[in-house]
SEGUNU-469343 format. One record per residue (C-alpha): chain; z, x, y. Coordinates in steps of 0.001 Angstrom, whole numbers, plus 500000, padded with zeros to 6 digits. Layout:
# residues N
<node><ch>A</ch><Z>Z</Z><X>X</X><Y>Y</Y></node>
...
This chain:
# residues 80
<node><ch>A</ch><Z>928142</Z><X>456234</X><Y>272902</Y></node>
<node><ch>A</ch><Z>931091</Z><X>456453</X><Y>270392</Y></node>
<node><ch>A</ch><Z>932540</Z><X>459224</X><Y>268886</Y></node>
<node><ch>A</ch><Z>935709</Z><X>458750</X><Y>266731</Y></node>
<node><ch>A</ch><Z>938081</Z><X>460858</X><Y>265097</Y></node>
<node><ch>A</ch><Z>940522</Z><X>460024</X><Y>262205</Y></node>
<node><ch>A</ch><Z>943377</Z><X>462019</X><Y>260944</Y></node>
<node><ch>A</ch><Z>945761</Z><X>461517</X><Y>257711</Y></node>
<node><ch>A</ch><Z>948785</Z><X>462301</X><Y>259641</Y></node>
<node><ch>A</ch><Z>951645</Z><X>460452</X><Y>259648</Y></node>
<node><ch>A</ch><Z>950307</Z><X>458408</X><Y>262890</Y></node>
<node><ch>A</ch><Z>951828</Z><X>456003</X><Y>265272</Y></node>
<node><ch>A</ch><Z>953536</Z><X>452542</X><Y>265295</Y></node>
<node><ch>A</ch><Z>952142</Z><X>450139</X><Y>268110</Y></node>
<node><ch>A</ch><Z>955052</Z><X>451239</X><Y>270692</Y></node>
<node><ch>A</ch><Z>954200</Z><X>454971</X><Y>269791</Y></node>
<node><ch>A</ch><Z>950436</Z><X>454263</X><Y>270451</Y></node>
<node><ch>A</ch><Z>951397</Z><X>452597</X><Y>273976</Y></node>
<node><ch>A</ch><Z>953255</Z><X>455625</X><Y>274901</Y></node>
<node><ch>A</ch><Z>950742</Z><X>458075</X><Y>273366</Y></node>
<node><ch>A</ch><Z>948389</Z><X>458636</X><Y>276746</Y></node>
<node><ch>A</ch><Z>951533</Z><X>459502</X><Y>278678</Y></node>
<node><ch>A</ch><Z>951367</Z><X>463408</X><Y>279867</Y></node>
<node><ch>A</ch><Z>953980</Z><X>465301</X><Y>277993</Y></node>
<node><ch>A</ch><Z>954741</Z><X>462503</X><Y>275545</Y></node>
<node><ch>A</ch><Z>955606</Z><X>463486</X><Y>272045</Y></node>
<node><ch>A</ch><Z>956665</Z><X>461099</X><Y>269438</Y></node>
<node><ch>A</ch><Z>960987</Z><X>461554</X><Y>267994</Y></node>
<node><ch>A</ch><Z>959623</Z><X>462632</X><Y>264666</Y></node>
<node><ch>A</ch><Z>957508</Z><X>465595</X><Y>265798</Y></node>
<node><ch>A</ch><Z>960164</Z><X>467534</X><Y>267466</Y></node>
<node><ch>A</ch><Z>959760</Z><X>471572</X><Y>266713</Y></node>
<node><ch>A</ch><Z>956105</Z><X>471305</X><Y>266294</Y></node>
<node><ch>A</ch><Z>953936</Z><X>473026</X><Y>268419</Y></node>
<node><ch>A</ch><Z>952244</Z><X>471448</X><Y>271425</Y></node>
<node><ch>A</ch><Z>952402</Z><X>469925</X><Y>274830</Y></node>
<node><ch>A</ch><Z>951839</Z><X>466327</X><Y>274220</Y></node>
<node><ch>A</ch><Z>948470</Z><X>466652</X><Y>277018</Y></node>
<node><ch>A</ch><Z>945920</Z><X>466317</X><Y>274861</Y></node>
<node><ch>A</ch><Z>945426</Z><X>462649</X><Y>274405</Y></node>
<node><ch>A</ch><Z>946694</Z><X>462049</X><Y>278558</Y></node>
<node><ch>A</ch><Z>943725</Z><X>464907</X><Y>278909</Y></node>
<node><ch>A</ch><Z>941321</Z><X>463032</X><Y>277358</Y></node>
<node><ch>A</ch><Z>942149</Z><X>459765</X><Y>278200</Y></node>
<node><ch>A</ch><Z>941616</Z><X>461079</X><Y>282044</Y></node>
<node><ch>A</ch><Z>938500</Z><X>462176</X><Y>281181</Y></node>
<node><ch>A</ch><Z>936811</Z><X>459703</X><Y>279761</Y></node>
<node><ch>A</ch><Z>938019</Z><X>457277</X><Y>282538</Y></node>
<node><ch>A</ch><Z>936345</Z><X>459597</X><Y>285061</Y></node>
<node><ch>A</ch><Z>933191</Z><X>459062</X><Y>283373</Y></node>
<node><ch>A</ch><Z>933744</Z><X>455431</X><Y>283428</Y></node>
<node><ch>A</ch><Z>934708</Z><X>455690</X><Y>279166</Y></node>
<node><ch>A</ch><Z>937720</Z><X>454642</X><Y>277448</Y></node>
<node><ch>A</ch><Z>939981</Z><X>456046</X><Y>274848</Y></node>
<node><ch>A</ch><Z>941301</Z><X>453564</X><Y>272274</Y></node>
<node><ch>A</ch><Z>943766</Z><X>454816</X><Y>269816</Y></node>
<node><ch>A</ch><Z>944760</Z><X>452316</X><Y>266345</Y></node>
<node><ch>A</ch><Z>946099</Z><X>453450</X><Y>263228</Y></node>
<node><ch>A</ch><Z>943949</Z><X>454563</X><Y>260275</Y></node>
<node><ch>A</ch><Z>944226</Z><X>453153</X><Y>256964</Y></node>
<node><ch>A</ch><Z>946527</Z><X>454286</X><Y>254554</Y></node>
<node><ch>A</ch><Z>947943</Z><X>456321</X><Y>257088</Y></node>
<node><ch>A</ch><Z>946694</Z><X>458647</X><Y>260105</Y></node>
<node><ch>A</ch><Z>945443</Z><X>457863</X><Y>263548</Y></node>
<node><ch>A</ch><Z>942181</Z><X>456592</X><Y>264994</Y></node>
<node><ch>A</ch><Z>941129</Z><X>457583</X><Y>268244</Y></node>
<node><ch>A</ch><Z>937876</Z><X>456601</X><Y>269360</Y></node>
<node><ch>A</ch><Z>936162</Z><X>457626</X><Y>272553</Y></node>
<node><ch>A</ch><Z>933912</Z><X>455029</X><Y>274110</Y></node>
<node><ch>A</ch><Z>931294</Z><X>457259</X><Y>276865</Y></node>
<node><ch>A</ch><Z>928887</Z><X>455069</X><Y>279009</Y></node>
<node><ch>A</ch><Z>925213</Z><X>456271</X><Y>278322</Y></node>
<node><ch>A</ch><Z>923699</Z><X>457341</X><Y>281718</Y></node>
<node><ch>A</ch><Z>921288</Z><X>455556</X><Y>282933</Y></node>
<node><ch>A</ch><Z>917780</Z><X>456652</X><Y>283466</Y></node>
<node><ch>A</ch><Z>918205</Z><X>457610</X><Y>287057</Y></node>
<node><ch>A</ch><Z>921394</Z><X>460071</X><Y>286362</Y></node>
<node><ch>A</ch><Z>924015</Z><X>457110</X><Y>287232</Y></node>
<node><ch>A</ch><Z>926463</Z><X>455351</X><Y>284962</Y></node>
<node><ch>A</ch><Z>925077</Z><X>452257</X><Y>283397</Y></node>
């Protein structure tokens, strides 16, 4: 299963997006805003735990894509 979501932000360059996963990680240009900078490293743990991923690209003209990529379980309960 996939879910994305896609803001209109100012997003991330491709060195941002590396660092983006990284607990407490904020990017320079969104000091004084509000926010830990856990809530991508939260999810990203998550997902893993359920065998998923998190990819993250930048949205066209301008924003952030993160998708979340969830194994379906199989038919006995387990991962497939």
């Amino acid at each position: 299963m996939v879910l994305t979501v896609t803001d209109d932000g100012p997003g991330l360059n491709a060195e941002e997006i590396a660092q983006a996963t990284t607990r407490f990680w904020r990017a320079a240009r969104q000091a004084g805003t509000t926010g830990t900078g856990l809530g991508l490293a939260i999810a990203e743990q998550l997902l893993a735990g359920r065998g998923g991923r998190l990819e993250l690209e930048p949205a066209r003209p301008r924003g952030l894509r993160a998708r979340a990529l969830v194994p379906r379980p199989a038919a006995d309960g387990g991962a497939s």
